[in-house]
C-alpha positions in Angstrom: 0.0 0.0 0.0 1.5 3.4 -0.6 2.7 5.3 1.9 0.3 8.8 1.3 -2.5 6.1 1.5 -1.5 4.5 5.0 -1.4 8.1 6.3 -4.5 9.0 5.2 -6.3 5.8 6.6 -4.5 6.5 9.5 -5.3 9.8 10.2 -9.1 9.0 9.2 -8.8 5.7 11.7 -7.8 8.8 14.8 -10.9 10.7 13.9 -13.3 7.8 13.7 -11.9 6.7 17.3 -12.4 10.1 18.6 -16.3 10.3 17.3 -17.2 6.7 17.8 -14.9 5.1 20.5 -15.1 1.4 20.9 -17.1 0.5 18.1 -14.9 2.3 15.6 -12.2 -0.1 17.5 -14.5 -3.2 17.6 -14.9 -2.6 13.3 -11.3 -2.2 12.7 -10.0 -5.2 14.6 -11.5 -6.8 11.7 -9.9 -4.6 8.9 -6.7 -5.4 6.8 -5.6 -2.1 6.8 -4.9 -2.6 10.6 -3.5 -6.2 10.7 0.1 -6.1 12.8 3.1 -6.0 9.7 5.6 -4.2 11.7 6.7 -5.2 15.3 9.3 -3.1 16.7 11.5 -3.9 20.1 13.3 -1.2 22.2 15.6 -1.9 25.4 16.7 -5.3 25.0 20.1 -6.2 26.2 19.8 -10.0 27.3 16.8 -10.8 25.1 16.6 -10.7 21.3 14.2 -9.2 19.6 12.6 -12.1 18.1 12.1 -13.5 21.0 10.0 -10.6 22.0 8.0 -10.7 18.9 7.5 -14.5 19.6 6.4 -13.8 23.3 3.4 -11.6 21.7 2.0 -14.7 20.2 1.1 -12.9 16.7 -1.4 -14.7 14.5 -1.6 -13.3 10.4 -5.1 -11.9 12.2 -3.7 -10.0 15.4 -5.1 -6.3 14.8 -3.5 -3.4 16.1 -6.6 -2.6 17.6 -6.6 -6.0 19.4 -6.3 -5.8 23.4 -2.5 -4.9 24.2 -2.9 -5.3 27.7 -2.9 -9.6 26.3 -0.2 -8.7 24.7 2.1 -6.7 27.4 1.2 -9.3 30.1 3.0 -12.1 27.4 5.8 -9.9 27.4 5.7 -10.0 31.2 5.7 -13.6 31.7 9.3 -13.9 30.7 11.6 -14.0 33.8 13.6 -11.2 32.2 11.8 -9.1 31.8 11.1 -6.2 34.4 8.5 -3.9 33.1 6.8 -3.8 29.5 4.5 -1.7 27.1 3.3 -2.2 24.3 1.4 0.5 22.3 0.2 0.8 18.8 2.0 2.3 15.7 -0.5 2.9 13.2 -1.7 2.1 10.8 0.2 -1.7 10.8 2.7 -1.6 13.4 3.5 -2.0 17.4 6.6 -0.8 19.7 7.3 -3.0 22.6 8.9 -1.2 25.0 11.0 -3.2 27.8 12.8 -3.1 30.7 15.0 -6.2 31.4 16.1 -7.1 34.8 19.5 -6.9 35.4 21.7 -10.0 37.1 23.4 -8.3 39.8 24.8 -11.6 41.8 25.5 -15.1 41.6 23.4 -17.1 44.1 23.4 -20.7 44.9 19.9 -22.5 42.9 22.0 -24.9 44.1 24.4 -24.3 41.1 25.6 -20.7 40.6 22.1 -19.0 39.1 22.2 -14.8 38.1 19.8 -13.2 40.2 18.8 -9.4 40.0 19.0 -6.9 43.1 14.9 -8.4 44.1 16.1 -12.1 43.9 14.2 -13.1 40.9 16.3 -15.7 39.3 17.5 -15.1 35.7 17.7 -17.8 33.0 20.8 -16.7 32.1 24.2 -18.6 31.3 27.2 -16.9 33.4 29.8 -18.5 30.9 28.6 -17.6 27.5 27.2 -13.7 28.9 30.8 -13.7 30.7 29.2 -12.5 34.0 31.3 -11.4 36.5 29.5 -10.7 39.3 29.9 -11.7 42.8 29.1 -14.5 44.5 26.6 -14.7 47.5 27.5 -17.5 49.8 24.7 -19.0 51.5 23.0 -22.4 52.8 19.7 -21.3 51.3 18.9 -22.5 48.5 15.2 -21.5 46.7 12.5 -24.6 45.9 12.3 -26.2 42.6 10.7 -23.9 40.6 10.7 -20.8 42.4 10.8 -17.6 41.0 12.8 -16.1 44.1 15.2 -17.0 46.0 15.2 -16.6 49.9 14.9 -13.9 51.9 18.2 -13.6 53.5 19.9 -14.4 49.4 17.6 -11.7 48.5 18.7 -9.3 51.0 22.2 -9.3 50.0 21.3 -9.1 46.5 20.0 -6.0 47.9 23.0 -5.0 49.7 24.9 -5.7 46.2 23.0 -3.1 44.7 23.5 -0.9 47.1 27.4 -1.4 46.6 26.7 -0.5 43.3 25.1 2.9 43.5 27.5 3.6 46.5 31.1 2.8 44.7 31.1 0.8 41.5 34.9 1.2 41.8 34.7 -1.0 45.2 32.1 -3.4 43.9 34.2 -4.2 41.0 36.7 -5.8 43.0 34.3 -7.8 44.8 34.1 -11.7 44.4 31.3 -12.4 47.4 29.4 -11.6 49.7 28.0 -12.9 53.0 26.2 -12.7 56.1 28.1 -13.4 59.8 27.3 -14.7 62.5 26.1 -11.7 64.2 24.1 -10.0 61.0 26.9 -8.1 59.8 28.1 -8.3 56.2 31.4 -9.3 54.7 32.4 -8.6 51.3 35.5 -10.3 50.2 38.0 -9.2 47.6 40.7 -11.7 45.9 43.1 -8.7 44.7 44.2 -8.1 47.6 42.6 -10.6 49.5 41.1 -9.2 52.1 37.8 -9.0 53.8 35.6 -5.6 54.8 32.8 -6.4 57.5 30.2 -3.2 56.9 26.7 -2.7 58.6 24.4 -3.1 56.2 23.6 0.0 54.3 27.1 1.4 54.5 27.3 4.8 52.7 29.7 5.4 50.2 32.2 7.9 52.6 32.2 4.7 54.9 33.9 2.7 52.1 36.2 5.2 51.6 36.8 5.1 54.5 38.0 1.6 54.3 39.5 1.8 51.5 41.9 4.5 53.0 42.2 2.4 56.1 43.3 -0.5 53.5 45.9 1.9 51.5 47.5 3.1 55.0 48.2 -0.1 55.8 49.2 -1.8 53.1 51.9 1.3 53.0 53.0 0.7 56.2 53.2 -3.0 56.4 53.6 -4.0 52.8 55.3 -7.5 53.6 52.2 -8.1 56.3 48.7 -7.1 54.4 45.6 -6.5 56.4 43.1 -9.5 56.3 40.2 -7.6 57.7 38.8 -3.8 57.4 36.3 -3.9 59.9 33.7 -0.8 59.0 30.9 -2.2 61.5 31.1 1.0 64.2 30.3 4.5 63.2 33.9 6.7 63.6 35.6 3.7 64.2 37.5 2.0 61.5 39.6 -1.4 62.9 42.6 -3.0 60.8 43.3 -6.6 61.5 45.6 -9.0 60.1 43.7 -12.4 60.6 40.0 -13.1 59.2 37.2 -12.4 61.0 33.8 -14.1 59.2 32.0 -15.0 61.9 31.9 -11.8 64.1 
């Protein structure tokens, strides 16, 4: 169909929607001019765009003026995917609009599963996405099936997040995560291996903090490197040379 002629069905399709409402909408669902062609996908990272298309479940009859609440709700079924919209692009077109979550941790499923910063579990695979993320040690592992995973996994995932909008320089050194003993938190880096124990909610000063608590040392003692930056106490900021997990 040529293209002056699409825009002028169009524009007459706006009008008849304004006068008659529904009934203009109830007629065209049934109208070739408005039969889906053109499906297009915005804000995919993880997901490709066919499979987005595939998740609306198109048939050669789907209308734009079918019901894209059906159609959104698809989209929301997938376990990636955080928030959707779908609206119409007339006269033969629709934009689906998504918000993927984002894998913020490994957590135990029991194997090592992505989760995102609310604990949903992602079906994604950490070797072939090359996700480096850090790693949430725990006993708890969700049910077969579950979306979630527990609480306590969930609230680190939280905690990891906050890391993230705190320091991404500090998070990126992190390889995991935990709780001890007595509710505290301990996030553990490899290079240089050594642990900090933080409240939970730390603020970003407290982790500098730390991390000049960690660089003072080191300076000092370079042939004896501190094992422990303990942030736990407001105004207090402890340097020990032994590991400390389960205060």
């Amino acid at each position: 169909m040529r293209r002056d002629v699409k825009i002028l069905l169009t524009t007459a399709g706006l009008g008849a929607v304004a006068i008659w409402g529904g009934a203009f909408a109830d007629a065209a669902v049934k109208m070739d001019t408005f039969l889906v062609t053109d499906v297009q996908v915005r804000g995919v990272r993880y997901l490709s765009e066919e499979t987005v298309v595939a998740l609306l479940d198109l048939t050669p009859q789907s209308s734009v003026w079918s019901d894209t609440e059906v159609w959104n709700d698809r989209v929301l079924a997938h376990p990636l995917v955080k928030t959707s919209r779908v609206t119409r692009r007339l006269p033969d077109g629709l934009l689906v609009e998504v918000t993927e979550r984002t894998p913020i941790a490994l957590a135990p499923t029991p194997t090592l599963e992505p989760i995102d910063a609310e604990g949903y579990r992602l079906p994604l695979d950490p070797v072939v996405y090359r996700l480096d993320l850090p790693v949430i040690y725990t006993t708890r592992v969700p049910p077969a099936g579950a979306l979630l995973v527990p609480d306590e996994v969930r609230r680190l995932a939280s905690e990891v997040q906050h890391l993230m909008t705190s320091d991404t320089a500090f998070l990126q050194r992190v390889s995991s995560v935990a709780w001890t003993e007595r509710g505290a938190i301990v996030v553990s880096w490899t290079q240089p291996s050594v642990d900090f124990l933080l409240a939970p909610r730390s603020p970003a000063a407290r982790l500098r903090e730390g991390l000049g608590a960690l660089a003072d040392a080191a300076a000092k003692t370079p042939n004896q490197p501190p094992k422990v930056i303990d942030l736990r106490f407001a105004e207090q900021v402890v340097v020990r040379r032994e590991t400390g997990r389960g205060q």
